[in-house]
Structures are given as structure tokens and as C-alpha cells.
C-alpha positions in Angstrom: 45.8 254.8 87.9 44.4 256.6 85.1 41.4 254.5 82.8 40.0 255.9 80.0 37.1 254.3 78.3 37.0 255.2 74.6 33.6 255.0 72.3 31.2 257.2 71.0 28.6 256.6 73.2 27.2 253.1 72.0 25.3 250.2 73.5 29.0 248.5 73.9 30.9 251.2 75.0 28.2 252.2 78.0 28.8 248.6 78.8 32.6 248.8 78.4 31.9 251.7 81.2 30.1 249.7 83.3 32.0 247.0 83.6 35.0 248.7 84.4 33.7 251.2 87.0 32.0 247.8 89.0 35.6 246.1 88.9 37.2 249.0 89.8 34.9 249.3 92.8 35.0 245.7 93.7 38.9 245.5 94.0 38.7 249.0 95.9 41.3 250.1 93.5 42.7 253.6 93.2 41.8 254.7 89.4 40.1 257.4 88.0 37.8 256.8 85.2 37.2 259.1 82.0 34.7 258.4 79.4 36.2 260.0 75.5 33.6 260.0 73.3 35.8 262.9 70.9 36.2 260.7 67.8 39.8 263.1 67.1 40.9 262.0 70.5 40.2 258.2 70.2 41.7 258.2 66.9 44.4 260.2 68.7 44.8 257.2 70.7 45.9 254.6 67.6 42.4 253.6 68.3 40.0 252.7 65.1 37.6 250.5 66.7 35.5 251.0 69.6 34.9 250.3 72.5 38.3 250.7 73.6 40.1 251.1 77.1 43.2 253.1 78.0 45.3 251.8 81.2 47.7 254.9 82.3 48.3 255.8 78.6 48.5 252.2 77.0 46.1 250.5 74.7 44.2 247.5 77.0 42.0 246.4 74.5 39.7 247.5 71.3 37.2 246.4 69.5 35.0 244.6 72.1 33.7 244.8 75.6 36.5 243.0 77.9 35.9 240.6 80.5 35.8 241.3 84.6 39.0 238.6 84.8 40.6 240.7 82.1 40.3 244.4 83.9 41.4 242.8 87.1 44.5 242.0 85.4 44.9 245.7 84.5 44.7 246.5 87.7 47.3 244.5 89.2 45.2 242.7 91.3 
């Protein structure tokens, strides 16, 4: 599984990071994560507000810092 976490490098999007890399560690899932901070490539994305996360190519969620119960559901698990 392929997670990208997209934001410029804010308060929100550090969080956004966080979060995911702790539920992604918790459900011992198989994912890489990559932070994008290129504003071209997140806009490349169809994404205008950040924080953002990508889930193996598909917008998960923007504009806010998701829930744990919310990622887990990304995962499948």
C-alpha cells in the first residue's frame, strides 16, 4: 500500500503525518509512507487544500487532519 501525506510542511500536516505513521504501525500494516510537500505535485493531485492524504493513488481526504477510525478504514482493517 502506497500513502502519501500531502501539505507544505504545517502544524496540521506534521500531524496528519503522525497520525498516520502511528496507525499504520499499530495495525502492523504493509504501507509505505511519503511526505509531498512540492506544492506542483499536490496540486497535481486535484488537491487545493491541505493537509491531504493519498491511499494507492486516490484522494482519502483534504482539508483537515483525519481521525485514527478513519485511516484504519483506509487500511482495510
Amino acid at each position: 500500500m502506497d500513502i502519501k501525506v500531502l501539505g507544505p510542511g504545517c502544524a496540521k500536516c506534521e500531524k496528519t503525518e503522525k497520525i498516520v505513521k502511528d496507525v499504520i504501525a499499530d495495525a502492523g500494516a504493509d504501507a509505505t509512507v511519503e511526505k509531498v510537500t512540492d506544492m506542483m505535485q499536490i496540486a497535481a493531485y486535484g488537491v487545493f487544500s491541505t493537509p491531504a492524504v493519498i491511499v494507492d493513488g486516490e484522494v482519502k481526504c483534504s482539508g483537515k487532519v483525519p481521525k485514527k477510525d478513519e485511516i484504519r478504514s483506509w487500511l482495510g482493517k
